[in-house]
N, C-alpha and C positions, 0 to 999 in steps of 0.2 A: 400203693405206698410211694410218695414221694422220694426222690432220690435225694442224698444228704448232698450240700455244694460240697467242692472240695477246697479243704480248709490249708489256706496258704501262711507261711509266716514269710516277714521280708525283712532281710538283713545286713542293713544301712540306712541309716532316715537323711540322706543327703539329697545334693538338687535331682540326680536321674531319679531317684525314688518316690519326692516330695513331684516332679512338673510330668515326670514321661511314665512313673511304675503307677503308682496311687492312683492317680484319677482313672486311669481307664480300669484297674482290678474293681473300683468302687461300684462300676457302672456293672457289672457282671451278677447274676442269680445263681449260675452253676459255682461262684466261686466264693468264699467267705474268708478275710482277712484277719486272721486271730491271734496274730501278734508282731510286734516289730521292736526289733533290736536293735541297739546304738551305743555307744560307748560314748558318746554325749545321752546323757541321761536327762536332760531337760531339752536337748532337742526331740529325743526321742518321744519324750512326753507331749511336746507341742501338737509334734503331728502326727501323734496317736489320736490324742484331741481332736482333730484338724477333720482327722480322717474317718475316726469313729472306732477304732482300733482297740480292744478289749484290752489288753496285756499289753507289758511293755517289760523290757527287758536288756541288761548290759549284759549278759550271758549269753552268748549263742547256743555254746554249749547244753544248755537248761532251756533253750528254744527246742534244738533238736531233739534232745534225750526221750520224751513222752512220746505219746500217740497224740498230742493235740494240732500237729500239722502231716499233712501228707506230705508237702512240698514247697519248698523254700527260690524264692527268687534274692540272690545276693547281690546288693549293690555295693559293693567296700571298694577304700584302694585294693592297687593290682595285687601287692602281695598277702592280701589277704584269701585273694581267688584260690588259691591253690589248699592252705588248709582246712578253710572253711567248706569249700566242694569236697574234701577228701570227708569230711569231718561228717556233714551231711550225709554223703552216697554209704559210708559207713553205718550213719542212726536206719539207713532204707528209705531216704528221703529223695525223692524225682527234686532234679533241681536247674534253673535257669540263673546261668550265672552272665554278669555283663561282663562286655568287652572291656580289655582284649582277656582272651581263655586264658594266661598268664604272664608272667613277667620273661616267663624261656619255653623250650621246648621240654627240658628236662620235667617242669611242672606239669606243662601240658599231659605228657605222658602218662605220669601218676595219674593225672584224673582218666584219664582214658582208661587208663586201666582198672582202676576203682569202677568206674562206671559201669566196667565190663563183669566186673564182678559180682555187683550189688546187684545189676539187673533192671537196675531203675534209671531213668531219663536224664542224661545232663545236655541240657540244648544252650548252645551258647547265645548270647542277647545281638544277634548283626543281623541290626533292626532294617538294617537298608537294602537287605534280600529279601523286605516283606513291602516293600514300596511299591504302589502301583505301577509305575512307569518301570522296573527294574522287572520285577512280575512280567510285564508285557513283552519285556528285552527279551525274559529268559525264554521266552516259548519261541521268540524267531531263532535263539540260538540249538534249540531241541532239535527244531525241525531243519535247522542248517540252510534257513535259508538266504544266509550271509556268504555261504561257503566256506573255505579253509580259512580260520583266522589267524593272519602272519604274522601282525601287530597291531597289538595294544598299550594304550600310554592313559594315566592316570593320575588323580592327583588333588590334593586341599592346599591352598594356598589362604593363608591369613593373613591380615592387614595387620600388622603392630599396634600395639596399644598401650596404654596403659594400664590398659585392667588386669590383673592380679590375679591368678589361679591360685586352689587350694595350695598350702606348701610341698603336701605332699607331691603333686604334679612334677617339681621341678628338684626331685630326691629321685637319684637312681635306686636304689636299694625301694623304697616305697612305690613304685611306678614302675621297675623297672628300665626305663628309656625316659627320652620326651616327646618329642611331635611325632617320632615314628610307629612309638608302641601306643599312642593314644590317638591319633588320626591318620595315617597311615593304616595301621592294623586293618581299619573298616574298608580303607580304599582297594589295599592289596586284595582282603579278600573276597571282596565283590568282581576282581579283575579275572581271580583265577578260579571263583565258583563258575563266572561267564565261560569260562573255558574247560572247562569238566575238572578243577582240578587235576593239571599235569603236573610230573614231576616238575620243580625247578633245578636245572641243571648247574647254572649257576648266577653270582651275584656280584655288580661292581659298581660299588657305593662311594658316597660322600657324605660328609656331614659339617654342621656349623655349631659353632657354639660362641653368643655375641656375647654372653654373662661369664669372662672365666670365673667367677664367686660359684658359680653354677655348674652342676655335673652331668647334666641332660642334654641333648642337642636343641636347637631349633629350626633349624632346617637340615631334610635330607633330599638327595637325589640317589636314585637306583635305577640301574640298567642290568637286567632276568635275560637270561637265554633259558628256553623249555625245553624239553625236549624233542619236541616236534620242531623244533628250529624255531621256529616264533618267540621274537621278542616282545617284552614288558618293559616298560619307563614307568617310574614312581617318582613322584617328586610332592615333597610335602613342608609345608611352614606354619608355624605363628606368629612368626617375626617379619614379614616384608614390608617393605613401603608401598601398599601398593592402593588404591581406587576405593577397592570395595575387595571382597571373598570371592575364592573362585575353586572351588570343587566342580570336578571332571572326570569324564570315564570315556575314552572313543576306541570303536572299535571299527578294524580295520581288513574286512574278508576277499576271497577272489570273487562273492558274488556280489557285494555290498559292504554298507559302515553301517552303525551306528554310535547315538552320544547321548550321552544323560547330560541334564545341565547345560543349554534346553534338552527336550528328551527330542532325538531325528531318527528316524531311522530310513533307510537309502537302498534302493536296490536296482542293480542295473539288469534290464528287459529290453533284447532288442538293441540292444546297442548305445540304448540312453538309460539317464539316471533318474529316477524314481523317487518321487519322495512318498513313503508310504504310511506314514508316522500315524499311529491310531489315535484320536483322540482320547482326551483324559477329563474329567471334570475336575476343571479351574476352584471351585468355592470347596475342595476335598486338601485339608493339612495333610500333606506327606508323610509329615513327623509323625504326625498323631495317628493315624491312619496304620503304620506302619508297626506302631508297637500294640495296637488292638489287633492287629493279624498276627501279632510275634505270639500273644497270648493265647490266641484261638488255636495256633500253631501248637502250641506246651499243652493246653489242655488237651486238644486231640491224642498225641504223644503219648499223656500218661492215660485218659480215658478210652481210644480209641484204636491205642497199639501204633499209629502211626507210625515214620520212622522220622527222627530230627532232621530237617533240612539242614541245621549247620551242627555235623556230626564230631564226636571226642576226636575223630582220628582225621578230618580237616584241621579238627582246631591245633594236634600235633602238629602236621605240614605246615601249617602255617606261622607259628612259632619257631619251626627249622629255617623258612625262609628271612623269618625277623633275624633272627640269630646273626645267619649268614648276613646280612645287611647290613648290622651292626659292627661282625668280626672284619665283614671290607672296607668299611670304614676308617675303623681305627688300624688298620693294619696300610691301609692305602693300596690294597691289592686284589685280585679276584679270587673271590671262595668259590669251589665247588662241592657243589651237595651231591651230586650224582653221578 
């Protein structure tokens, strides 16, 4: 007897759901998409339509309540993350929620511990731990064979524009932050999954804000002491003058480096320096690549017992370190966490 797919609802019909969730859930057999939720009711509908989507629905609540989904991928603003996961791991629903896990730590918590309760999956959406080239990072980092890494520095930097994000983006209350809790978040935590997640001991920020009309920053810098003494640099924008985009990740060990963005990896043998960088296939989307393995990844999880590579209780720490980044900033002083 054939096995039934397991039947997904997804809830938010915005752009991550409509270009990076939709298409690849479509391509899948083990999995069956049976309904999608939006509080725009004629978007919702479009790309129900769009997509093939049976049900549609402004009720989340009346999504989850049945037995018609197993499990729910949430795409909303940030402060939706938090009741809508609690609301979910509540009805017994496995759930993938996107970034960032919430607007604080305080949130964060809640779901971790709801997660912990219900017994069922909350994997968070930090799609860029599923990247081939970051994949390849994480196994010279397993095997150590970079050696002690002292410091690392990291970072998105955006060219100014004039295009126009959702409003919510640039609402603290809706969003939480600005550039640091929506590109930032992905950067941080791919800095310090590289690094086994350590504690961060502490944090000493800055921040910009070019719109006072505006409550959000646009530019942050942050400087991490860990507790292995190794320092972290963050530094993230959407507002610079600058060329072009420039997202980065370098890491920096007693035995070698490595960088994402090109991807290098460096090892010194004998007394010289090594370039040992494995090759990648050029004609393979990152992007896209990356959220069909994020899926493969949730499937497994709830089918196969695996356990979430990006875990409730990272997604806590890493929300304690936003916090603190945020509090040193407006404070103009250094926080300590630990």
């Amino acid at each position: 007897m054939a096995k039934r797919p397991l039947r997904l609802g997804v809830i938010g019909a915005g752009s991550v759901a409509q270009v990076s969730h939709l298409p690849v859930l479509k391509k899948r057999r083990d999995l069956e998409v049976v309904a999608i939720c939006d509080d725009d009711g004629e978007r919702a509908r479009l790309v129900a339509q769009h997509f093939g989507i049976p049900r549609v629905t402004a009720d989340y609540e009346s999504l989850l309540r049945g037995d018609e989904v197993d499990a729910v991928i949430i795409a909303t603003p940030n402060h939706l993350h938090a009741p809508m996961t609690l609301a979910a791991l509540g009805y017994g629903k496995h759930v993938l929620c996107e970034k960032p896990p919430a607007r604080n730590a305080a949130e964060a918590e809640q779901m971790a511990e709801a997660a912990k309760r219900a017994g069922t999956v909350l994997l968070y959406a930090m799609n860029f731990r599923f990247r081939t080239d970051v994949q390849m990072l994480r196994g010279y980092m397993e095997r150590r064979e970079l050696g002690t890494i002292f410091y690392a520095k990291t970072g998105w930097l955006l060219r100014r524009t004039e295009t126009r994000r959702s409003p919510w983006y640039r609402n603290k209350r809706s969003a939480g932050g600005g550039v640091l809790i929506d590109m930032g978040v992905q950067m941080l935590d791919l800095a310090l999954w590289f690094l086994g997640y350590p504690k961060v001991v502490s944090a000493t920020a800055t921040k910009y804000v070019s719109d006072p009309r505006e409550d959000v920053e646009d530019t942050v810098a942050a400087f991490l002491i860990l507790e292995s003494g190794a320092s972290l640099t963050l530094e993230v924008s959407w507002a610079l003058l600058l060329e072009k985009n420039f997202p980065y990740l370098n890491l920096f060990g007693t035995h070698g480096a490595a960088h994402l963005k090109p991807f290098r990896v460096l090892k010194e043998l004998s007394g010289n320096l090594l370039d040992v960088t494995p090759s990648i296939d050029p004609s393979k989307s990152m992007h896209k690549q990356s959220y069909e393995a994020e899926l493969d990844h949730f499937v497994r999880c709830i089918t196969q017992g695996e356990r979430p590579l990006t875990t409730p209780e990272e997604g806590v720490e890493l929300m304690r370190v936003i916090d603190a980044i945020y509090q040193s900033a407006e404070t103009r002083r250094e926080v300590r966490l630990h």
